[in-house]
C-alpha positions in Angstrom: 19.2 -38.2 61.6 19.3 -37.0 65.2 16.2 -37.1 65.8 14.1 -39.2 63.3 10.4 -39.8 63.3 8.3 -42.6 63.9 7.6 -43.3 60.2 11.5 -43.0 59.9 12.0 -45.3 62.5 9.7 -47.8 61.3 11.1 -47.9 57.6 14.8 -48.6 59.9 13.2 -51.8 61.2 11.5 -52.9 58.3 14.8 -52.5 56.3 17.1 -54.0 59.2 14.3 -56.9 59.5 14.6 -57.4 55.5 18.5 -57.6 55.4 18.2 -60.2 58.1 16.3 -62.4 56.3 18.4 -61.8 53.2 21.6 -62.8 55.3 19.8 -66.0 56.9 18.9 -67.1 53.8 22.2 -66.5 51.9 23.7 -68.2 54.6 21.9 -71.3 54.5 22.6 -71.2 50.7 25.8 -70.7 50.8 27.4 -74.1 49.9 24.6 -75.0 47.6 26.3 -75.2 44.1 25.5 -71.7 42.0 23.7 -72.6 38.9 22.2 -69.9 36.6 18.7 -70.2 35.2 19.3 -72.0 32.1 21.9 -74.2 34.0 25.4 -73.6 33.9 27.2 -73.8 37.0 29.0 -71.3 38.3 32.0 -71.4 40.7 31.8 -69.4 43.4 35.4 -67.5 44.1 36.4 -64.9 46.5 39.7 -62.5 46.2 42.0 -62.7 49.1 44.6 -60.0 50.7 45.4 -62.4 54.0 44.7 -65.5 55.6 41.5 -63.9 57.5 40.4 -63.2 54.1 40.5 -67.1 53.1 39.0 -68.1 56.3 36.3 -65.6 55.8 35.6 -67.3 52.5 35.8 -70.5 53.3 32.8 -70.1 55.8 30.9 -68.6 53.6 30.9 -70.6 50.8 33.9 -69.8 48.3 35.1 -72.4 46.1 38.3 -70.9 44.7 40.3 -67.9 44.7 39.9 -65.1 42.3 42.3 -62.6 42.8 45.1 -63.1 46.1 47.1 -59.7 46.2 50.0 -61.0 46.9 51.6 -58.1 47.8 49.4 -57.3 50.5 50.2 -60.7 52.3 54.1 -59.9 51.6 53.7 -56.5 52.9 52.9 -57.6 56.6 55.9 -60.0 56.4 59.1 -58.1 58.6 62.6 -58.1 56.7 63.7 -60.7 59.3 60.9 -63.0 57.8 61.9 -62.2 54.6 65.6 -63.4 55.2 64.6 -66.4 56.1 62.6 -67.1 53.4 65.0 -66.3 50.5 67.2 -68.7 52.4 
């Protein structure tokens, strides 16, 4: 919208201002154990490409690793790496 109207622009803030409070409170939930209504727990894992990945879900709560795609860490590895690896 290039050029939105008030009512438009008010909705924006009311929705920005919800997703806020969404994020603050998922936040401060984040390392509370995930239990379902009737009780079972559930573990909480995230699915990693790269180190940045783990970090990211680390801080946010993740307990173990779903899916790591492998070959997207090996990809960013040069041939020189590679060599000495093997070896």
């Amino acid at each position: 919208m290039v050029s939105p109207d008030q009512n438009m622009v008010n909705d924006c803030q009311i929705a920005q201002a919800n997703f806020a409070k969404r994020k603050a409170l998922a936040k401060e939930q984040a390392f509370q154990p995930a239990i379902t209504k009737d009780g079972h727990r559930v573990e909480i894992a995230a699915n990693l490409s790269n180190v940045n990945d783990a970090q990211l879900a680390v801080k946010n709560g993740a307990e173990a690793v779903g899916l790591l795609r492998t070959e997207l860490v090996l990809w960013r590895i040069t041939t020189c790496q590679m060599c000495k690896l093997k070896f």
